[in-house]
NUFINU-411660 format. One record per residue (C-alpha): residue number from 1; x, y, z. Coordinates in Angstrom, 3 decimals. Layout:
REM residues N
{nr->NUM x->X y->Y z->Z}
...
***
This chain:
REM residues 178
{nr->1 x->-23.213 y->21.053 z->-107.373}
{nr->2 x->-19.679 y->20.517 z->-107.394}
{nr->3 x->-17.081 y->22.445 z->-109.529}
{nr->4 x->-16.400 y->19.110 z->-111.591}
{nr->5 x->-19.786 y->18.485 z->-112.329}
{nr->6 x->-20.661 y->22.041 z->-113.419}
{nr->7 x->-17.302 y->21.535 z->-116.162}
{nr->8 x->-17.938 y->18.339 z->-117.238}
{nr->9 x->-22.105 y->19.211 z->-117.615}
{nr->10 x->-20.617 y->22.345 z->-119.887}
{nr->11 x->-18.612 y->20.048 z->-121.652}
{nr->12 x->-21.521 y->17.767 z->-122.454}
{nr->13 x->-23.536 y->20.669 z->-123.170}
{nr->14 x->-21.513 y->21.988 z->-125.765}
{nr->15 x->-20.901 y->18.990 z->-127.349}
{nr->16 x->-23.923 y->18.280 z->-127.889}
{nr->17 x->-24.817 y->21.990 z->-129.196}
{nr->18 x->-22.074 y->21.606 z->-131.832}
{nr->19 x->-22.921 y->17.956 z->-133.053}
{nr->20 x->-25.745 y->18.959 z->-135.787}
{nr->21 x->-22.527 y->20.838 z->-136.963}
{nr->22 x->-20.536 y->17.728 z->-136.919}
{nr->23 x->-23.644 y->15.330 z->-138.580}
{nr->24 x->-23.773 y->18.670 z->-141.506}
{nr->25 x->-20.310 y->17.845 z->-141.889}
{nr->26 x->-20.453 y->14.262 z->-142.289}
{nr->27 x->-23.528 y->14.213 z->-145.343}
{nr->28 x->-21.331 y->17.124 z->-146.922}
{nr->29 x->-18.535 y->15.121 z->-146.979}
{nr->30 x->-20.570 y->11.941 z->-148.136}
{nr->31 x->-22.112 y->13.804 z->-151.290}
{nr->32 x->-19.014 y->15.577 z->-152.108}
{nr->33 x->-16.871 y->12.136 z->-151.745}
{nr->34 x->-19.586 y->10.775 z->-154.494}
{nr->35 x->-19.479 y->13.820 z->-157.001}
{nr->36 x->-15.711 y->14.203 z->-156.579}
{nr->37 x->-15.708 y->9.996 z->-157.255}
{nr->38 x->-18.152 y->10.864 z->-160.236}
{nr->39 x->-15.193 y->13.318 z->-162.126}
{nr->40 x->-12.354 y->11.400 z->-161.238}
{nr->41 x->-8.524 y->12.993 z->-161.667}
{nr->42 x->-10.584 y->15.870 z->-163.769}
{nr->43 x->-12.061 y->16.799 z->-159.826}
{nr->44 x->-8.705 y->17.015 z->-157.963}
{nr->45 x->-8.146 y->20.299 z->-158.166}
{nr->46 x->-11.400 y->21.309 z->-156.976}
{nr->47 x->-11.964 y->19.228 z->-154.631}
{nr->48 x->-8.394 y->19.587 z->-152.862}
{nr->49 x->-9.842 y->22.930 z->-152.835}
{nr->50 x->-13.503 y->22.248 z->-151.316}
{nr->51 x->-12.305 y->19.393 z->-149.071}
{nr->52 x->-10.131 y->22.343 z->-147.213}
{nr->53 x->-12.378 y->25.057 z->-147.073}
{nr->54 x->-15.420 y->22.335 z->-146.168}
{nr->55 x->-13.256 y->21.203 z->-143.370}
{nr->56 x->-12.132 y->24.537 z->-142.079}
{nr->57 x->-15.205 y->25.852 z->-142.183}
{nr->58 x->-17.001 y->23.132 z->-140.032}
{nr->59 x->-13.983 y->22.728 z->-137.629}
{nr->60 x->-14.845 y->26.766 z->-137.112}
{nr->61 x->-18.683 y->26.233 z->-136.639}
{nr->62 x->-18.199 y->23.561 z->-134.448}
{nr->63 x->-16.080 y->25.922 z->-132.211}
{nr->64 x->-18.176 y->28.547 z->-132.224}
{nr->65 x->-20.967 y->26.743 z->-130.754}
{nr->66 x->-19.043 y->24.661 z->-128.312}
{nr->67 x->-16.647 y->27.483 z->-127.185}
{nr->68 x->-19.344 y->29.873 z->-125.169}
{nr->69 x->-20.325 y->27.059 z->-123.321}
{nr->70 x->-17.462 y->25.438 z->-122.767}
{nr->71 x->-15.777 y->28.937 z->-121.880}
{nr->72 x->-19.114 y->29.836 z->-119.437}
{nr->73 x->-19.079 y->26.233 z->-117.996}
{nr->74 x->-14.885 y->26.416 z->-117.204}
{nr->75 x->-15.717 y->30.350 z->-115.582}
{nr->76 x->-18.762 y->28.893 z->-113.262}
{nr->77 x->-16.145 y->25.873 z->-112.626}
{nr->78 x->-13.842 y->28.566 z->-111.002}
{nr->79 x->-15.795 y->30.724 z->-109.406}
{nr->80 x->-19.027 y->28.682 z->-107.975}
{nr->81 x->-18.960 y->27.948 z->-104.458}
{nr->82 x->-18.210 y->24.173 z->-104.053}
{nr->83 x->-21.458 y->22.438 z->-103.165}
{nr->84 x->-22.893 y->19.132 z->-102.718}
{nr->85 x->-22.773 y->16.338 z->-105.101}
{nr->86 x->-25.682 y->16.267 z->-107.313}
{nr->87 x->-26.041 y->13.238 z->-106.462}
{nr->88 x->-27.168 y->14.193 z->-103.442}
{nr->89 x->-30.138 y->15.540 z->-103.749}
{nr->90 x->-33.641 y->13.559 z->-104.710}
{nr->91 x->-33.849 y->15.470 z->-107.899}
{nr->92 x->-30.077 y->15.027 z->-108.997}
{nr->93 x->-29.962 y->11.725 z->-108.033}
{nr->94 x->-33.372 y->10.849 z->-110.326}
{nr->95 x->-31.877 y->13.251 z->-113.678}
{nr->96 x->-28.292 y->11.280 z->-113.093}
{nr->97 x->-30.185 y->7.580 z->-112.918}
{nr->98 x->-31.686 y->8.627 z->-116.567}
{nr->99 x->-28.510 y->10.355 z->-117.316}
{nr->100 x->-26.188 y->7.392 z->-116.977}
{nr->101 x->-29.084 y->4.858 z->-117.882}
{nr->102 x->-28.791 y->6.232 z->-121.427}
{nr->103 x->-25.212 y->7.229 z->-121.577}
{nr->104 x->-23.520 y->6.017 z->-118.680}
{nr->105 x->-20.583 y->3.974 z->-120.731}
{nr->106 x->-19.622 y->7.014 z->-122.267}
{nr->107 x->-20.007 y->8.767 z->-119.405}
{nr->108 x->-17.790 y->6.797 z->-117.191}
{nr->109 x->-14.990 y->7.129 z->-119.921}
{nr->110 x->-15.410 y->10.414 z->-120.628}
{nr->111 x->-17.005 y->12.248 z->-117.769}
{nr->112 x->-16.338 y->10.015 z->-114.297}
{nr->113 x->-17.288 y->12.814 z->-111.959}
{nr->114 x->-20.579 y->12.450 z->-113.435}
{nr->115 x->-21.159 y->8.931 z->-113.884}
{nr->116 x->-22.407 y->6.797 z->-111.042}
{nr->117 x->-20.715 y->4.048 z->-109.848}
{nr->118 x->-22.484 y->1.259 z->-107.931}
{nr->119 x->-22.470 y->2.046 z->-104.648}
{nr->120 x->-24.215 y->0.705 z->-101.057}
{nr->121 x->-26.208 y->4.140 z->-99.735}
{nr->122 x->-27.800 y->4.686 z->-96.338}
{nr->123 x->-30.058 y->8.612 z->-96.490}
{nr->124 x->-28.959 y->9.184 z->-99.821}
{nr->125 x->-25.194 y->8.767 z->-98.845}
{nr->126 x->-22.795 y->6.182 z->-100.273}
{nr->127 x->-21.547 y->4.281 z->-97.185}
{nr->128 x->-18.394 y->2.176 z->-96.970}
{nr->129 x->-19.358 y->-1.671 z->-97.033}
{nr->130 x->-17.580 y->-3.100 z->-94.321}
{nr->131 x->-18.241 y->-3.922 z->-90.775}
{nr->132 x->-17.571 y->-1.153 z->-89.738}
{nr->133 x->-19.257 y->0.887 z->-92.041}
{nr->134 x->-22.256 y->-1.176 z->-91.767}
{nr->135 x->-22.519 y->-1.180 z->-88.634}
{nr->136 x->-22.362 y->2.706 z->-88.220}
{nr->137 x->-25.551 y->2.894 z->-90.925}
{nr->138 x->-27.835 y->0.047 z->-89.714}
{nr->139 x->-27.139 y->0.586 z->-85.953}
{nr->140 x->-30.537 y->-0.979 z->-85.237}
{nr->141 x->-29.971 y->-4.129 z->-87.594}
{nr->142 x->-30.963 y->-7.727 z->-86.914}
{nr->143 x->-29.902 y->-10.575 z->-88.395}
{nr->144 x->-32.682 y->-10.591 z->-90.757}
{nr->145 x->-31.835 y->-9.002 z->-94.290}
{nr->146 x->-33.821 y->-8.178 z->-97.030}
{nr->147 x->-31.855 y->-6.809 z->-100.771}
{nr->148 x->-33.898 y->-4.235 z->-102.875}
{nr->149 x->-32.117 y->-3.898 z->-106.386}
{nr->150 x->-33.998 y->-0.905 z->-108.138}
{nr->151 x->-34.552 y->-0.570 z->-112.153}
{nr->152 x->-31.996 y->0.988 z->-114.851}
{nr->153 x->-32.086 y->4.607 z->-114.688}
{nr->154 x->-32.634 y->4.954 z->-111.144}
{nr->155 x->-30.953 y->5.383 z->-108.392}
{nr->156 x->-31.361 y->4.566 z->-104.758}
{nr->157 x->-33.648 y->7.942 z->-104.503}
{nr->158 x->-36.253 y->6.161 z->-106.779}
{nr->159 x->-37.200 y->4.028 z->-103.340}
{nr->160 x->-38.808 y->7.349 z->-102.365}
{nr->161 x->-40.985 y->8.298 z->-105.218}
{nr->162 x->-44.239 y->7.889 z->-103.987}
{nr->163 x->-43.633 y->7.013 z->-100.619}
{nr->164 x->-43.973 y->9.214 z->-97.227}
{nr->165 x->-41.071 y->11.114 z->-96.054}
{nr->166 x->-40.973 y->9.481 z->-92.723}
{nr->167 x->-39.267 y->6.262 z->-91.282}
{nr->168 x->-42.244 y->3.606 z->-90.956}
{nr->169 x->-42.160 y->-0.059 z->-90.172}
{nr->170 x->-43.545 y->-2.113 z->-92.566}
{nr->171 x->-45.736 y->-4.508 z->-90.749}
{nr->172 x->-44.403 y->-8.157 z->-90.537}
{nr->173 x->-40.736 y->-7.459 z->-91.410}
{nr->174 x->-39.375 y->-4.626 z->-89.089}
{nr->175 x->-37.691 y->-2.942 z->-92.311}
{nr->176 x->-37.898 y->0.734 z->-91.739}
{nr->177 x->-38.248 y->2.668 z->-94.946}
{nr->178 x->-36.502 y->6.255 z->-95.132}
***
């Protein structure tokens, strides 16, 4: 896993740990804003009062769950060897697909390194789509072309689920399945 991925993953993670904090924070603030509408200029003083300490005291919560996480995901970030994309393995590639299936706009603004862009991959690598590139990852193609567009929250690994872990050729079309 790359150092990006592990920080932005921690990020995510800790986010997500502190958002019951966050939803507590919103209904407290809902009931209070109908009470406090309830007593009119008679509840300004007390709620100036409640509306600070309410606030302060979530803004604290929230930090205390995300900051472990955030501080244990920015350490790892640092001091992990630099690996492969996760993207690049069968397992990574199928937990991203869902991943960025069911957040992947947010993702993309928020967390790039982790969202997947659409991409043209040969072995589980992206290749470049040129002639060049094209020609260096189908050096055995024909003329003959045949387009395989998989579901949402998959990714080009989700061709192998299933399937043998050897290059065969499918009888009657030469395509040779990796």
């Amino acid at each position: 896993m790359r150092r990006t991925e592990i920080r932005s993953f921690s990020e995510i993670a800790a986010a997500s740990l502190a958002q019951p904090s966050a939803t507590a924070r919103d209904v407290h603030s809902a009931v209070a804003a109908r009470v406090f509408g309830l007593l009119g200029p008679l509840g300004a003083p007390a709620r100036l009062l409640h509306d600070g300490i309410s606030a302060a005291s979530y803004r604290m919560t929230g930090a205390a769950l995300r900051g472990p996480v955030r501080a244990g995901g920015a350490f790892l970030a640092r001091t992990a060897p630099e690996g492969r994309p996760i993207r690049d393995s069968a397992i990574g590639a199928h937990a991203l697909g869902a991943f960025n299936g069911i957040v992947g706009d947010r993702l993309a603004r928020d967390h790039p390194e982790v969202a997947l862009d659409l991409a043209f991959r040969r072995r589980g690598r992206d290749s470049p789509l040129d002639a060049e590139g094209l020609a260096r990852a189908y050096p055995e193609a024909t003329r003959s072309l045949a387009v395989f567009v998989h579901g949402l929250c998959e990714t080009d690994q989700a061709w192998r689920l299933g399937g043998r872990a050897q290059p065969r050729t499918e009888p009657g079309c030469g395509a040779s399945w990796e």
